[in-house]
N, C-alpha and C positions, 0 to 999 in steps of 0.2 A: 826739501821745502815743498809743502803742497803747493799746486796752481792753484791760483785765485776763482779761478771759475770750476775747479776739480767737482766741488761738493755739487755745480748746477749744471755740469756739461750735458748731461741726457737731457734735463727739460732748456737747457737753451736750444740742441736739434732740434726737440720736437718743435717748439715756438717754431725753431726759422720753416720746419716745413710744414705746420700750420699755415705760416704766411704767406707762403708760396700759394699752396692749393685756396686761400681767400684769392691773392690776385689774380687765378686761373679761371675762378668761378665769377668774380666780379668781368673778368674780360670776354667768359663765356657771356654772359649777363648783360653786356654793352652790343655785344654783336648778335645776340638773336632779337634783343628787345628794345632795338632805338624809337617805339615808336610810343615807348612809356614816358610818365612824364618825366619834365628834367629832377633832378635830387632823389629819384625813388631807389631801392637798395637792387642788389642784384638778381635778377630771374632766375631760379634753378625752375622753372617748368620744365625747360627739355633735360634734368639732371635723369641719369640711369635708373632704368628701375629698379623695381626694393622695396621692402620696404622701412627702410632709415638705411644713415648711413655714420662711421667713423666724424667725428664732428673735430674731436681733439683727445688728446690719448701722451699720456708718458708712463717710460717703463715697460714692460714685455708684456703687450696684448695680442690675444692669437682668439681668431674665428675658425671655428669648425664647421664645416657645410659640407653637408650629403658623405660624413664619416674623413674628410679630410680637411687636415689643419693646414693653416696661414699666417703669417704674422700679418697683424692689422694693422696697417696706416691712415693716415687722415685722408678724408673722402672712400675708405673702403664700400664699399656695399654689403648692405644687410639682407638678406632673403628671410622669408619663414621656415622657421625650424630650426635656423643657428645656434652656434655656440657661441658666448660669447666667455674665454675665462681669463684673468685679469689679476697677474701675478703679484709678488708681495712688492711692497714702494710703487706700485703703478696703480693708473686710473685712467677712464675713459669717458668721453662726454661724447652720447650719443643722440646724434638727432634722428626725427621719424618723420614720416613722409603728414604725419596729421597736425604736426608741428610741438608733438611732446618730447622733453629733452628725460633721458633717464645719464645720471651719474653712478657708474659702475667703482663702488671704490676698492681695495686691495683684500687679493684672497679672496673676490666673487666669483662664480660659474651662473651663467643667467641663459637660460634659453627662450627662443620665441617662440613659442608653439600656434598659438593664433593671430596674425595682426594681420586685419585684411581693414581699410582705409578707400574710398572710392570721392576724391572730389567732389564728381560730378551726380554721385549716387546718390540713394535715398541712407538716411543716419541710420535709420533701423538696420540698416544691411553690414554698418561698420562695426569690427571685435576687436578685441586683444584680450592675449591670456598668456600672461610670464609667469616663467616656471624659475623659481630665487633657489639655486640648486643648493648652495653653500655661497656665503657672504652678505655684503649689504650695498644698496644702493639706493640714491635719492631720484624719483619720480615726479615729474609736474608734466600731470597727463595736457593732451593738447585736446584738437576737436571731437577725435574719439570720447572721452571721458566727459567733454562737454556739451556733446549734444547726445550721447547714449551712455550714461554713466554704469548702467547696469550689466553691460558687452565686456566693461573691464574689469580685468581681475590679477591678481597678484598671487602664485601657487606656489607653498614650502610643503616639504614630506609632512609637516604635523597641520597646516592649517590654509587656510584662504584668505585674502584679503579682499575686500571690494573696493569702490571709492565711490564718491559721490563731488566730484569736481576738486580735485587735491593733488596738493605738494606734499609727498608724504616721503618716509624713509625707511622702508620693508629690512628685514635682517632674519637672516636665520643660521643659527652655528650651531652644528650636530655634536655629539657628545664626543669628549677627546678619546684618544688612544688610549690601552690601558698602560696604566703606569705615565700616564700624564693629565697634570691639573689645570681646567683653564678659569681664565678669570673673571665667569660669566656663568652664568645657568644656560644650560643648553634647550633650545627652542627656538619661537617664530618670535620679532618683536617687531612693532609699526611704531613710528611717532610722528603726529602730524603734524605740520606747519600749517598749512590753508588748507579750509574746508572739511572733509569729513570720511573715514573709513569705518571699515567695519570689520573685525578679525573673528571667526567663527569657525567649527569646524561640529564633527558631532555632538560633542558634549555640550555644545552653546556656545552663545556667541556674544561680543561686546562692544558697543561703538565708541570707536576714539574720535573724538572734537577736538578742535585747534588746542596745540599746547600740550597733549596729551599724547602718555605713551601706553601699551597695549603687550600683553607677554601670552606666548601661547606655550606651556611647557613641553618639554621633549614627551611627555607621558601624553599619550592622547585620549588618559581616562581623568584628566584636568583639563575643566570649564579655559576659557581664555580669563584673564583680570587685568584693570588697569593698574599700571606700577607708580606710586608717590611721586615717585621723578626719573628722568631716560639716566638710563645709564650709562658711566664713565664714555665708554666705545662710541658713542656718539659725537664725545668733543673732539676726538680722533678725527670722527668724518668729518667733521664742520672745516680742520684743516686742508681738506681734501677739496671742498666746497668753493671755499674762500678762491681756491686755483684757479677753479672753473668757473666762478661765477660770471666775471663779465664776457666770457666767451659764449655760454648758454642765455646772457641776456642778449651778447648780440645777435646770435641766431634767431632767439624768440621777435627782436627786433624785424628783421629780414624778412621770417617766416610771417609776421604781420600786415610787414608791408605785399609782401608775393599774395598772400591772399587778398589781401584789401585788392590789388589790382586783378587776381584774378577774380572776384567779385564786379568789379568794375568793368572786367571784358564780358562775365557772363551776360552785364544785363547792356551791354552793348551789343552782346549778341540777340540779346534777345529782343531789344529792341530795332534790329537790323531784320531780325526774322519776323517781326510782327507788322514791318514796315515791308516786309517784301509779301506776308500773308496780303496785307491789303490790300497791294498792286498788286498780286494774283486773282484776290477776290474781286479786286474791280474787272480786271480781263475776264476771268469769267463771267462776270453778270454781262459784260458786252456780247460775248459771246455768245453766251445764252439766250438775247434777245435776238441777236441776226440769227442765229440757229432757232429763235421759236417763229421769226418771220417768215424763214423758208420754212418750217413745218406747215406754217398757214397757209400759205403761196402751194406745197403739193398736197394738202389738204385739201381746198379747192379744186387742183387740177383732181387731187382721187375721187373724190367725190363726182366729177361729171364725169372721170371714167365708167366709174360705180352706175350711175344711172343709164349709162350707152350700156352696158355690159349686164346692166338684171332686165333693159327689157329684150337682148339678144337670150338671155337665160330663159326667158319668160317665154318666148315665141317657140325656142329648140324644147318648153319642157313640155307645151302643150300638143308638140308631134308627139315625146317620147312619150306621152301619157298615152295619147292612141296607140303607140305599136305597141304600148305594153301590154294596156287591154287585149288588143290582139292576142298577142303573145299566150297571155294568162288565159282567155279562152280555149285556144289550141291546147296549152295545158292541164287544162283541166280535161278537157276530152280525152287526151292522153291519157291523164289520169286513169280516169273513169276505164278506161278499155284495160289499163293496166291491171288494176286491182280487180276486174271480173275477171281477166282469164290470170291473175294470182286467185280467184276463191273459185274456179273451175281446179286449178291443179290442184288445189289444196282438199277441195273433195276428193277427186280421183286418187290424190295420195292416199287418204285418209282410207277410202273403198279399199285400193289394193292393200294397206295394210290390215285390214279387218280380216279380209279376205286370206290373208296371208296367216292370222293368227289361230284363223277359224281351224286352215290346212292344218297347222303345226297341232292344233289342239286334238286334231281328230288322226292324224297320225301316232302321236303321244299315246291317246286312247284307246287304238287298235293294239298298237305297242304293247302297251301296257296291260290288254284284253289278251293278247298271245301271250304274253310273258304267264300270264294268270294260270290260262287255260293247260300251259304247258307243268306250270310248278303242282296245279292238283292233280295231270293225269300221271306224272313222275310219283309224288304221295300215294296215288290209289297202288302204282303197282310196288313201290316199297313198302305199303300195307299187306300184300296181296302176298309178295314173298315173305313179307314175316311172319304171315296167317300159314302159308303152306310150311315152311322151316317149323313151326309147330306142332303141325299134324304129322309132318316126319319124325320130330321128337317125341311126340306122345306114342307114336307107334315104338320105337326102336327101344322105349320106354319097357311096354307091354312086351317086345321079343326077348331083350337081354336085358334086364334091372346092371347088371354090373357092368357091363359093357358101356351102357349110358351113363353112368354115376361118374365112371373115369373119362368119357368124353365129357362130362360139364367140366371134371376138371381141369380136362387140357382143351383150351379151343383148338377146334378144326382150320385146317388152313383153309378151306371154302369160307369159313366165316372169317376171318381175317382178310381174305381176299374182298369179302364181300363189306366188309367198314373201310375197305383200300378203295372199292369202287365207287362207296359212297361220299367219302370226302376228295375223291378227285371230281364225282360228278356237283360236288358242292361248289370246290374251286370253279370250275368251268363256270357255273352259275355266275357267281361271283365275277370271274373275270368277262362274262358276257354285259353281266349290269355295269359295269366299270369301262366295258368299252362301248356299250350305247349310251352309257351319261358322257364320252369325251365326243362320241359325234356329234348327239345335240349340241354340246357347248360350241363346238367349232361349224356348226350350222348357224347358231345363234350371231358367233361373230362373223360369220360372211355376211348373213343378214345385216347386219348391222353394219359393218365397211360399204356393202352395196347402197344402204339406207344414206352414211353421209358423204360417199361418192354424187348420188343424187342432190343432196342436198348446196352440193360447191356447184357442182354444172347450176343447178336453180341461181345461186347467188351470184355468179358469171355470167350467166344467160339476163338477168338481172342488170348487172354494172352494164354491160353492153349496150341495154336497151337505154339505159338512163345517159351516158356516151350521147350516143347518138341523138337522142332527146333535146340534151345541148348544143351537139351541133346543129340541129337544125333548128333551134332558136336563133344559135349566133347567125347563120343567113340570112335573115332580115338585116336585122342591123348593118352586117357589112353591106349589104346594098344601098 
């Protein structure tokens, strides 16, 4: 014989530890928050971070987070990026930290890829973006969707859903296995309850209004269209629905009240902060006048300092006016002595180098008058031998005609000796001119080292004078 309770044992646990984790949260609720009013529901403000969490769940639900699995129980925690997947006969009612409940029903996989939710922040800053992996679940966005509708989004492998403040119910079932038939067209389908979606993807896009349902085919070269009426799989979910339904209104209950009082603390606070900006602003303006009285108070005192103290200015400037005059007198005399005997050196420099250019020039010119004198008396007498080497020829000519015919055509070793004498007395020349152009060079640069050895003793001889120039200004003064 079955037990009577056989067919409900799984959802009577779940019930009893649903109830459990309410009177854990309601007694968390009483002991952080006795200072709320009396009848209000319980605080989850200090509940774990997350963002949502396990609300109510029957049958085998399991979270995946950072690549490992859990089985989920009530009150689990949600992170971003989870898994959430939701085996066959089970279901899960999920609440979110913005106060929107999603109903996960059987054979769903749903991920969170975006939900970022900030109370206290600005709405533009709040997203969400569900990724409906395989399955269906019912959505009734909360603050997120109501104050930034366009943050939120619903994402199947064929298409997107958006919302515009909705209770909607997203589905998507991929094509079966081969060799099996399912009893459905495979794709994305929305059907709303409240408010308004929008099912789109490249090919275009369709807005579904209250009542209306929306099919995106598995083919992603078909438009999305709205279908005549939802199909059968929905009255499926609607029993699913029915389970959760006053659990997700009593959360939505709760999450009402928790915000209405955190509304209520906010502008307590802020009215606590604008009541303490004033009391600050008052101590400051107090402040500010006994602090501009003694400004005034050593204002006056500075002020007669100021006048004891410009006419002791006044008396000390009209000495240092005279020692300066002084001073400047003597300098300038200085001056004056200085720069005549700088334009006496500066001539005598000038003399000795004229003088020095004059020597170099007339040295060069004697040089160069021997050099002369010696290169034509050398020509005259290599003229002189090739005039007499001819008149030998012409004789020896006139003694032996054949004798002579076969010395032109063998040169004599006198004449060979004597084009040997002559390009060694060439070289010589050569290497004489090549080592009087390296002594002037290296005459030129001793002149010229000696010139700006001169020239540093001048500019030392210089600094020294102007030294002491200073120092004998600064004597006065120190006396």
């Amino acid at each position: 014989m079955r037990h009577p309770w056989g067919r409900f044992g799984c959802s009577f646990a779940t019930l009893a530890a649903c109830v459990l984790a309410f009177v854990l949260l309601a007694s968390c609720g009483r002991d952080e928050g006795t200072s709320s009013a009396p009848g209000s529901g319980p605080d989850t403000s200090a509940a774990p971070t997350g963002i949502g969490r396990v609300h109510s769940m029957e049958g085998d639900v399991r979270i995946w987070t950072a690549g490992r699995e859990r089985r989920a129980q009530p009150a689990a925690i949600l992170e971003q990026g989870d898994i959430v997947r939701v085996a066959t006969d089970a279901w899960a009612l999920l609440a979110m930290n913005d106060g929107a409940t999603i109903t996960v029903r059987p054979e769903t996989e749903l991920r969170f890829d975006i939900y970022r939710y900030d109370p206290d922040g600005e709405p533009q800053q709040n997203s969400a973006t569900l990724a409906l992996v395989r399955g269906a679940l019912r959505s009734i966005t909360g603050l997120i969707g109501q104050s930034n509708p366009a943050a939120y989004q619903v994402r199947t492998p064929t298409a997107t859903i958006g919302i515009r403040g909705t209770d909607h119910e997203p589905a998507y079932y991929p094509p079966p296995p081969p060799g099996q038939k399912a009893d459905r067209e495979p794709g994305t389908y929305d059907k709303v309850n409240e408010g308004e979606t929008v099912i789109r993807r490249a090919t275009g896009e369709v807005p579904v209004r209250r009542g209306q349902t929306a099919f995106a085919h598995q083919n992603v070269q078909e438009p999305p269209r709205l279908l005549p009426k939802p199909p059968p799989f929905y009255e499926r979910h609607a029993q699913v629905d029915r389970r959760a339904v006053e659990r997700r209104v009593e959360f939505q209950r709760q999450f009402a009240e928790q915000h209405q009082r955190r509304q209520e603390q906010r502008r307590q606070r802020q009215d606590a902060q604008k009541k303490a900006d004033e009391e600050r602003r008052k101590q400051q303006d107090d402040r500010k006048e006994k602090q501009k009285q003694r400004q005034e108070d050593r204002q006056d005192a500075q002020q007669k300092r100021e006048a004891e103290r410009k006419a002791q200015q006044d008396a000390r400037k009209t000495a240092d006016d005279d020692r300066r005059k002084q001073r400047e007198a003597k300098k300038d005399a200085q001056k004056d002595a200085q720069k005549k005997r700088e334009d006496e050196r500066k001539d005598s420099q000038k003399k000795r180098e004229a003088e020095r250019k004059d020597a170099q020039k007339k040295r060069d010119e004697e040089r160069n008058g021997a050099q002369k004198t010696r290169d034509e008396e050398r020509r005259a007498q290599q003229e002189a031998r090739k005039k007499a080497a001819e008149e030998r020829a012409d004789g020896r000519k006139k003694q032996d005609p054949a004798r002579e015919q076969s010395r032109q055509q063998q040169p004599s070793e006198r004449q060979q000796r004597f084009q040997q004498q002559q390009e060694q007395r060439q070289q010589q020349q050569v290497e004489r001119q090549r080592q009087q152009q390296l002594e002037r060079q290296q005459q030129q640069q001793l002149r010229q080292q000696q010139q700006l050895q001169r020239q540093q003793q001048q500019i030392e001889r210089q600094q020294q004078r102007q030294q002491q120039q200073r120092e004998r200004g600064r004597e006065p003064r120190e006396r």
